[in-house]
Each structure stands twice: as structure tokens, then as C-alpha cells.
C-alpha positions in Angstrom: 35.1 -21.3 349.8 36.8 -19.4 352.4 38.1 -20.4 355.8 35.7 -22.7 357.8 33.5 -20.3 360.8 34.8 -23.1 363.2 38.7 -22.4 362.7 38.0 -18.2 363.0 35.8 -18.9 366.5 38.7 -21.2 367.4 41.4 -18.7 366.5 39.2 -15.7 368.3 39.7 -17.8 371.5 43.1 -18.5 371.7 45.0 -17.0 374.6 47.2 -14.5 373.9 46.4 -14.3 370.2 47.9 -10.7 369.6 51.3 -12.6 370.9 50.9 -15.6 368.7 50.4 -13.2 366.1 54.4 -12.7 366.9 55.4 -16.2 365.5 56.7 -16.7 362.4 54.8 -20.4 362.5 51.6 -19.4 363.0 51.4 -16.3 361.2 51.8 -18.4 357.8 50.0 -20.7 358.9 46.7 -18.1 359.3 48.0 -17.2 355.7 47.4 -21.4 354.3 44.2 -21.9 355.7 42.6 -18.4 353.7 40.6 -19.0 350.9 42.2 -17.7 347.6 40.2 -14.3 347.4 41.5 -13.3 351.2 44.7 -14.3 350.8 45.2 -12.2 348.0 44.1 -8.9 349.1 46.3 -10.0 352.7 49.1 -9.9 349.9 48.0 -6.1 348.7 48.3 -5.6 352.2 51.3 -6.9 353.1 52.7 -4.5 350.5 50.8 -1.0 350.9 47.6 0.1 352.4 44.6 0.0 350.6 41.7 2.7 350.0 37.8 0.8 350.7 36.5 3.0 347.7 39.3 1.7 345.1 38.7 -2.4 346.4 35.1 -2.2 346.4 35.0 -4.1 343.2 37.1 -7.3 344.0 35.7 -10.4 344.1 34.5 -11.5 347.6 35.8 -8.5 348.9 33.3 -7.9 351.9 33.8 -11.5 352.6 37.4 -11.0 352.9 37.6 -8.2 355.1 35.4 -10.0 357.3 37.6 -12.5 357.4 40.4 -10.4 358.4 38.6 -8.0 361.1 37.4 -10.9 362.6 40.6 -12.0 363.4 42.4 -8.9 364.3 44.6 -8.9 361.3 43.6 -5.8 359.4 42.8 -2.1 361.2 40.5 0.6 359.6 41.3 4.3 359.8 38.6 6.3 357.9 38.5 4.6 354.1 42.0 3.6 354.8 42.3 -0.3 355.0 45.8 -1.9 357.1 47.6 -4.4 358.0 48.3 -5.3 362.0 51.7 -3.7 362.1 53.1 -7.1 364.7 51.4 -9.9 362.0 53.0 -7.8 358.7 56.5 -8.1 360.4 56.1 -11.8 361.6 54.8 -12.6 358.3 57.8 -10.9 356.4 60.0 -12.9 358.7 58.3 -16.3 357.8 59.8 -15.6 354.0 63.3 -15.8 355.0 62.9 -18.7 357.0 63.6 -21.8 355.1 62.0 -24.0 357.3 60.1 -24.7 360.1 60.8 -27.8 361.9 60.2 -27.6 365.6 58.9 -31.0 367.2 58.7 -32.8 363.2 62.1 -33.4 361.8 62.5 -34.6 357.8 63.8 -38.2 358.0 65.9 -39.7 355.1 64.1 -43.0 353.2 67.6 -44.8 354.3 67.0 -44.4 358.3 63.3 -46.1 357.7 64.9 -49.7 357.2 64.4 -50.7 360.5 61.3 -49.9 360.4 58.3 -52.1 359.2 56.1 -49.8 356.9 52.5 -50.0 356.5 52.8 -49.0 352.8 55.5 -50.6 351.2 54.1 -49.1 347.9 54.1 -45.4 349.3 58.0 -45.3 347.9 56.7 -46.0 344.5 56.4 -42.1 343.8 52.8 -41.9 344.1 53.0 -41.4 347.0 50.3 -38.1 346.9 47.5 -40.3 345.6 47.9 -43.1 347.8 47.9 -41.2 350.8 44.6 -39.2 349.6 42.7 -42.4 348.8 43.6 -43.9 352.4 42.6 -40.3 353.5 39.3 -40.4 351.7 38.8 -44.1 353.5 39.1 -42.9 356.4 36.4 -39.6 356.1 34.0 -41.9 354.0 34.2 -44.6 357.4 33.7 -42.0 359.8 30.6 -39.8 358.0 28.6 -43.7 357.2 29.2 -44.5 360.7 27.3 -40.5 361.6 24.7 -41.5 359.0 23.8 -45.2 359.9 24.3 -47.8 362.9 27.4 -48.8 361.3 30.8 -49.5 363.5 34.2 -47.6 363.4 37.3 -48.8 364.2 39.2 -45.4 364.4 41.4 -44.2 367.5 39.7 -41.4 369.2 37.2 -40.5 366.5 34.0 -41.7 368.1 34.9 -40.0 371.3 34.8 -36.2 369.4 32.2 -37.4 367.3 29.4 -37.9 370.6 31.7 -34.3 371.9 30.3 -32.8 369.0 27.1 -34.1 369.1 26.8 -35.5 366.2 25.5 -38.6 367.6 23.3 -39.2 370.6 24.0 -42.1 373.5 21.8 -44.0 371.5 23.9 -44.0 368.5 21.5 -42.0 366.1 22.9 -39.0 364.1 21.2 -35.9 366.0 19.9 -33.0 364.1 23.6 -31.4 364.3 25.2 -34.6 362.6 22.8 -34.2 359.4 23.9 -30.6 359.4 27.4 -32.0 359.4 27.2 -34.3 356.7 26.2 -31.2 354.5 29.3 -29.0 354.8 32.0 -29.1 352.4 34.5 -31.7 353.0 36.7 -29.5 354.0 34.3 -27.8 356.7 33.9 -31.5 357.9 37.5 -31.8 358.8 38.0 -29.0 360.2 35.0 -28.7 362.4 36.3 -32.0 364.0 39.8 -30.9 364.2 39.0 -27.8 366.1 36.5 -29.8 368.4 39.4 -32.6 368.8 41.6 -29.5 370.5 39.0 -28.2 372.5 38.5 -32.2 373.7 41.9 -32.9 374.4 43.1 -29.9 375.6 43.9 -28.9 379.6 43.4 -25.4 379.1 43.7 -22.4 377.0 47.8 -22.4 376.6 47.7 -25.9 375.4 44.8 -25.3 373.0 47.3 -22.9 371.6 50.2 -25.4 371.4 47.7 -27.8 370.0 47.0 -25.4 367.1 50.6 -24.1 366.6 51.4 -28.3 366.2 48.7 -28.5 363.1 50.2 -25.4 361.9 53.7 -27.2 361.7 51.7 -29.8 359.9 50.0 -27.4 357.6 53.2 -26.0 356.7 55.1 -29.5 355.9 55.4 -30.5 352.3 52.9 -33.4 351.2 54.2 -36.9 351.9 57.5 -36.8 353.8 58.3 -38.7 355.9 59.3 -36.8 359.2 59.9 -38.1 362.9 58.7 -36.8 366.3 59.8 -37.9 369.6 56.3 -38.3 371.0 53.2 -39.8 370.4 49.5 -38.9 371.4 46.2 -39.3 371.1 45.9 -36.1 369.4 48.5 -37.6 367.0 46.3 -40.6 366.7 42.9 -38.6 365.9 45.1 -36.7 363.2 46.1 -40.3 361.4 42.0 -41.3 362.1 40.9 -38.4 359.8 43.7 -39.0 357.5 45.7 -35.7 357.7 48.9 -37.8 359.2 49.5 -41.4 357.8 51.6 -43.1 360.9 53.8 -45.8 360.1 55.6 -46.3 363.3 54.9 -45.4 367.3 57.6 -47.6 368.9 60.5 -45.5 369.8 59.7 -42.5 368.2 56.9 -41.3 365.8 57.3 -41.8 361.9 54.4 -40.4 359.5 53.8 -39.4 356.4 51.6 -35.9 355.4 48.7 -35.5 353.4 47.8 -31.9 354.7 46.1 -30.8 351.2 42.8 -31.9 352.7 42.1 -28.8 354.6 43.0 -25.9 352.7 41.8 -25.1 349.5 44.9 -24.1 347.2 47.6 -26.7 346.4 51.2 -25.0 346.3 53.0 -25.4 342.9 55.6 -27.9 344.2 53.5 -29.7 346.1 53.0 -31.6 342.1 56.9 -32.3 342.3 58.3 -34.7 344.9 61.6 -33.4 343.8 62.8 -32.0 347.3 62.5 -33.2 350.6 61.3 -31.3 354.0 59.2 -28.4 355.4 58.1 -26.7 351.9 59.6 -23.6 350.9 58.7 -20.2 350.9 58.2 -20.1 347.0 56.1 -23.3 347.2 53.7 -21.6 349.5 53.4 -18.3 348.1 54.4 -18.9 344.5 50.2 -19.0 343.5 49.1 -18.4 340.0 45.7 -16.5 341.5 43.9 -16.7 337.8 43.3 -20.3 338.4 40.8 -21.4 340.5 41.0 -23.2 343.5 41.8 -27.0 343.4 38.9 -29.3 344.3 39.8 -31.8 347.2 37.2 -34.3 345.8 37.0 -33.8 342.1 34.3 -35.9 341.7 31.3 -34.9 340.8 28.3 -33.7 344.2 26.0 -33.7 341.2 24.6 -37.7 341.4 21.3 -37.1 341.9 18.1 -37.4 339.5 14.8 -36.8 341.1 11.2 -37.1 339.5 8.4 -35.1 340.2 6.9 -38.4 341.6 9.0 -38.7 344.8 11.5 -41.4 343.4 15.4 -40.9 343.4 18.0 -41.9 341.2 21.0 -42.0 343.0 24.4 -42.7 340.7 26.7 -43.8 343.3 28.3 -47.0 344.7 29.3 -45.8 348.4 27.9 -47.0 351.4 28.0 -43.6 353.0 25.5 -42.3 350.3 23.0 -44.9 350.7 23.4 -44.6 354.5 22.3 -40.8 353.9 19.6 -41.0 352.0 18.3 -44.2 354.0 17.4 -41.6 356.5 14.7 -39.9 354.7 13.7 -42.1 351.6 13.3 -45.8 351.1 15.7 -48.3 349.2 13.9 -49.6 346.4 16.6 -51.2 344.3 20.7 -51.3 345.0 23.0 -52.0 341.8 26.8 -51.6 341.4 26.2 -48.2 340.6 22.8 -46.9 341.4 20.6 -46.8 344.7 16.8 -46.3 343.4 14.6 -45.0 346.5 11.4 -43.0 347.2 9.8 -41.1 349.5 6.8 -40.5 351.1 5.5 -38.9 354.6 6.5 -41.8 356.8 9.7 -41.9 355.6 10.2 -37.8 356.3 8.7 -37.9 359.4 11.2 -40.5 360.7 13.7 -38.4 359.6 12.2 -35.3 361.4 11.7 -37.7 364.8 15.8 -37.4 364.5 15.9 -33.8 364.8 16.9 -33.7 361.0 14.5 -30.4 359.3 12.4 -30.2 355.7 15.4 -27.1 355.2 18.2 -29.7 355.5 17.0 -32.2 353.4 16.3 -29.9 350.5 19.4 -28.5 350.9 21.0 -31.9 350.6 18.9 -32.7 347.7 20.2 -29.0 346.1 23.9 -29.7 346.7 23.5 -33.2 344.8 20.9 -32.8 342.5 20.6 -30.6 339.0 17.4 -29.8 339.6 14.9 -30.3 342.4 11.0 -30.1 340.9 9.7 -27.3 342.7 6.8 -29.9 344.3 9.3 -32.1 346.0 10.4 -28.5 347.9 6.6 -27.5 348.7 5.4 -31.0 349.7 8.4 -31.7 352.1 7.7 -28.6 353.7 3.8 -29.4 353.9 4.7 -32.5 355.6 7.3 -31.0 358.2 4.2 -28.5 358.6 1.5 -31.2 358.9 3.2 -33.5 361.7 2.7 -29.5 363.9 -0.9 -29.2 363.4 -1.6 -31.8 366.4 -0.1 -31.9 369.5 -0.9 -34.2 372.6 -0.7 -33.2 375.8 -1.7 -35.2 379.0 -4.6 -33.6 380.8 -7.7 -34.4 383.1 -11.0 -33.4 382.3 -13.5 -32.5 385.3 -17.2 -32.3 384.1 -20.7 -33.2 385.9 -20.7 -29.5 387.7 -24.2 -29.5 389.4 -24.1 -25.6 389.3 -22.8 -23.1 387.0 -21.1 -21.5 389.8 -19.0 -24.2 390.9 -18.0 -24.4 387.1 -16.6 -21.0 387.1 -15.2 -21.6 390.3 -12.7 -24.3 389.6 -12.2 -23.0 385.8 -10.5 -19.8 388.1 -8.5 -22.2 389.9 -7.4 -23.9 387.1 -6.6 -20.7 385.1 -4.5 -19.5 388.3 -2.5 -22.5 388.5 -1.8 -21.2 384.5 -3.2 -25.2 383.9 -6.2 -24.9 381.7 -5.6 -26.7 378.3 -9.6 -26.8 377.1 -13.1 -25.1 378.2 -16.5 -25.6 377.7 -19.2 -23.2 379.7 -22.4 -25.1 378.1 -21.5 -28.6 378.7 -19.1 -27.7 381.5 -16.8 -29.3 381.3 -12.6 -28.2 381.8 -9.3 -29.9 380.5 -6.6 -28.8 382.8 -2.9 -29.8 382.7 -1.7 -33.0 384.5 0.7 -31.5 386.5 -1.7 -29.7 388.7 -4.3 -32.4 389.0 -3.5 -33.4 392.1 -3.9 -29.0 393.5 -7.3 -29.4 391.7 -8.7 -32.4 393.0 -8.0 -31.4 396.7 -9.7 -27.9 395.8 -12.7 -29.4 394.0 -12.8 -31.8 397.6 -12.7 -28.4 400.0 -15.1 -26.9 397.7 -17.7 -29.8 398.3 -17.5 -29.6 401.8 
């Protein structure tokens, strides 16, 4: 999976992104969030330019360089492929650095004993997993409370979630919230992260200082802790969606790190809590690029059995799943590990009266299912098809005409006012709009005169 759409728009729009380009920070930081296959040619680059004809044949190659044009990092001089000259230096720079601790500072376990943890068991040296099972909490809360009437009791979450539109005033998920809930985790958090900037952002410049924070975050090694000397609500949103795990916000901000969750690749030390700090250049670059990339969930999207009879088999315990399929089947049976459900017409077409399309949900049912019989995909497209072939529309309908004459008369009015819904010359009668029956009714009046 490569870097989410949302974070390239975002990083399109900075201001002054050729200059941010410049710093050290940031230009890393681009380098993190790349998905293995476009990191790796951005290291070919780094070291020598490259010919199109000879790299035709790497994987996700047209993907990459996408990637990269997009943002401005790579120039193209007939088959000749190249780094930005300003972004190769900053990122060359970045390797000699050994840190980069700007507003977070590494604190020592020993200067935390005034301070009354959250997590007493996060010093146990599992720290990694107990942080990402907090993490996972947290996301599974947030996308139940998109996909049912269910409350949240995170800081500042709500707030981006109606921003986004993922949920109307009326607290249903909108047609943009279903969409949501089928991205890759990964997507999800970043979609909302870039979305929280934009909210709590001034301007441009401090959408840009937003960003080069997260980067500083991106670029921390997993757990910490580390200390900041303020506190915000963008802080606050970042320990919501579990990328930060705050401990303290009296006199100074404490937290520990679990960035891991929005990039794909895990650096090799990340596995060794041996060192404390901003990870080191070897951490983040030392990548064995034969392995694949590390799952964040490595659970299994595969829990769904389907019959060609309409019913689902649903192997899962979570809330949040039940929530999503609640909005286009219905719950037959719920056991510790299995939701049975069904559906029929009425239970799709309350689902489309949300906004939510015949497209999505068989998408959803792709992601999570083995196999989807192929007349599950027809008939949930005839019934998105069938709730089209009728539409009502208000109207008035004028009939009795004496003479044919006055028929054709009014049927020209009503075809000028561009009104006229229905017509028939042998019983004469017209269906005209409602909006202009109040035009018509005065005419037909002069006309009797």
C-alpha cells in the first residue's frame, strides 16, 4: 500500500513546500511515510539517476513515480529520471544527524517519579504491545461510534469526525463515513489526521508547523517517553487516535509513542527497546526490502462467509463489525464469536436512504469475504437499480378543457414555464410541476375571461 491520496493533497498544499523541502526534519519524514516500492527506487535516486527504459520492470514502478512527481521530488529530462537537487542534499544531511529533538525531548524513567502514570505496567518492557492494543481501542471506539448511534468519549475526535463529514447533524454515518470505514487502517488514520490540521489550523504557515510536529513524531523511536513544554488540542486528538499515549499535562507534557500505526514498514530496532530517544539513522534506513511490509493489524479482513441465499456468517466478536453490517443486513443470531445476519431489499434500501451505494457494500463484502456468489453482486445491484425506476414528484393536474384549443393553450404555457411533468391530448388532461401552479392558475383565470 503506498502513501495515503489525503497526505500527498495535504503535502501539495503546504506553503512554501520547495523551502520545507530544505529541512532535514521533514525531508525524512516524506521518506517514512513511502510505501516500501517508492522508497526504494527514492534510494536509487538518492544515489545516481535513473534511465525510464532500464526501471520499466520494477514492481509498482508507475505507481512510484507518481508518487514522486506529484510531490515535486523527482525531475524528468528526456528518459532520464532525477532527484530534486534541494531534497537530495537535505536528505543526505538528515543521515548525519543523530537526532531530531526540537519541541519533544527524551526524558529518563527516573525524572517520571513524580509523576502519576496511567500505565504503571508500560515499564514492564512490553511496552510496544500495550501501547498498540490501547491504540487499537481507541480506532475500534471511534469507527463503531461512525457506524452506529453509539457515544464517544474522545477529546476532539467527534469534532473532525462531523468536519469530515463522516457523520451528519443527525448523527447518521453519511455516504462518505461508509467510504471511510473501507480504507485500510492506515488510510483511516491518516485521512483524519490530515483533516485534524486543516481543522485546527489558522492558516497555511501553521498547517505547515502542524505537519513538521507529526514529522518529529514520525521520526521518534516507539515508546519513549519524551516531554514537551505545551499542550494542545492537537496534542489531545493525536492521544484520541492513539498515535501519542499522554500520561501527564500538568506542568509540562509527558507521552509515550506508538507511531508504527501510520506507516507501513517497521524499522529494525524498533523490535529492540535497547536505546533510548529520537531513532537513529540506521534504524530508519537499515530495511531488508525482500521482506514484505509489516501488517499493522495482523489479523485476518477475511471473516466473512456468505451463502448464495442472502445469509452471513460473520466470525468476529467486535462491536464495531456488528455495527457495520447492522447497516445493510439484519442480526439474526449474536454468539461470543459469530454475528449471523441476512439480507433482503428493505434492509439495502435503508442502507441506500444513508447515502451508502450497491458499489460500497460489495466492496465491503470483497475486502472481508473469500468469495462473494456472483448473485449476491447482481441482486444488490438490481435493488439499488429498482428503488430508481419510480420517482414522485409533486404536481397538479388541470383537466375538464371544454375545447381543444384551450388545451393546447395552457399545455404552451405550461411547457414555457419548462413545468410540464405529464400530457394527454385525448383525455386532456396536463400534469404540470408545483412550483408554477400558482403562474398557471392565474393564466387559466385570464384565459376564461
Amino acid at each position: 500500500m503506498g502513501i495515503s491520496q489525503p497526505v500527498i493533497n495535504f503535502i501539495q498544499g503546504l506553503k512554501d513546500l520547495k523551502s520545507l523541502y530544505r529541512d532535514p526534519l521533514f525531508s525524512v519524514c516524506i521518506l517514512r511515510v513511502l510505501d516500501k516500492d517508492t522508497s526504494a527506487l527514492l534510494f536509487d535516486l538518492l544515489r545516481l539517476n535513473l534511465d525510464l527504459n532500464t526501471i520499466k520492470a520494477l514492481p509498482n514502478v508507475k505507481e512510484s513515480l507518481g508518487t514522486l512527481l506529484s510531490l515535486g521530488l523527482i525531475r524528468k529530462i528526456d528518459s532520464k529520471i532525477s532527484l530534486d537537487s534541494e531534497y537530495r542534499s537535505s536528505l543526505l544531511e538528515s543521515f548525519c544527524l543523530n537526532h531530531f529533538d526540537r519541541k519533544f525531548k527524551p526524558i529518563s524513567i527516573n525524572d517520571l517519579k513524580s509523576i502519576n502514570l496511567k500505565l504503571e505496567c508500560l515499564d514492564s518492557g512490553n511496552a510496544n504491545s500495550k501501547l498498540e492494543k490501547i491504540a487499537e481501542e481507541k480506532i475500534h471506539s471511534i469507527l463503531e461510534y461512525i457506524a452506529s448511534d453509539s457515544s464517544i468519549n474522545l477529546a476532539g475526535v467527534q469534532d473532525i469526525l462531523f468536519y469530515c463529514e463522516l457523520k451528519d447533524t443527525l448523527q447518521q454515518i453519511t455516504n462518505k463515513g461508509f467510504e471511510f470505514l473501507l480504507l485500510a487502517r492506515k488510510d483511516q488514520l491518516w485521512f483524519l489526521i490530515v483533516n485534524a490540521i486543516k481543522y485546527h489550523s489558522r492558516d497555511s504557515l501553521e498547517e505547515s508547523e502542524m505537519f513538521i510536529s507529526l514529522a518529529e513524531i514520525l521520526m521518534k523511536r516507539r515508546c519513549g517517553p519524551y516531554i514537551c513544554s505545551s499542550f494542545s488540542s492537537w496534542h489531545s486528538f493525536l492521544d484520541s487516535i492513539g498515535v501519542l499515549f499522554v500520561i501527564s499535562q500538568d506542568n509540562n507534557l509527558v507521552f509515550y509513542v506508538n507511531n508504527s500505526v501510520l506507516y507501513d514498514k517497521v524499522p529494525l530496532a524498533d523490535s529492540a527497546m535497547t536505546h533510548h530517544g529520537t531513532a537513529g539513522i540506521d534504524d530508519i534506513y537499515d530495511i531488508d526490502y525482500t521482506k514484505p511490509n509489516i501488517p499493522i493489524n495482523k489479523a485476518s479482513n477475511k471473516f466473512i462467509v456468505l451463502e448464495t441465499n442472502f445469509k452471513i456468517y460473520a466470525y468476529t466478536s467486535t462491536a464495531y463489525d456488528k455495527s457495520v453490517l447492522s447497516l445493510f443486513s439484519k442480526t439474526v443470531y449474536v454468539f461470543p464469536n459469530l454475528i449471523k445476519a441476512c439480507f433482503d431489499e428493505e434492509s439495502l434500501l435503508s442502507a441506500f436512504n444513508k447515502g451508502i451505494t450497491a458499489k460500497q457494500i460489495i466492496k465491503y463484502l470483497q475486502e472481508h469475504s473469500e468469495e462473494v456468489p456472483k448473485n449476491i453482486v447482481n441482486q444488490i445491484s438490481i435493488w439499488e437499480h429498482r428503488q430508481h425506476r419510480i420517482r414522485a414528484r409533486n404536481g397538479y393536474l388541470y383537466h375538464d378543457f371544454i375545447h381543444l384549443s384551450d388545451f393546447h393553450r395552457v399545455l404552451r404555457y405550461v411547457e414555457s414555464k419548462g413545468g410540464l411533468i405529464y400530457r394527454d391530448e385525448v383525455k386532456r388532461m396536463i400534469v404540470g410541476e408545483e412550483r408554477i401552479h400558482e403562474s398557471v392558475k392565474n393564466f387559466i383565470k385570464e384565459m376564461q375571461k
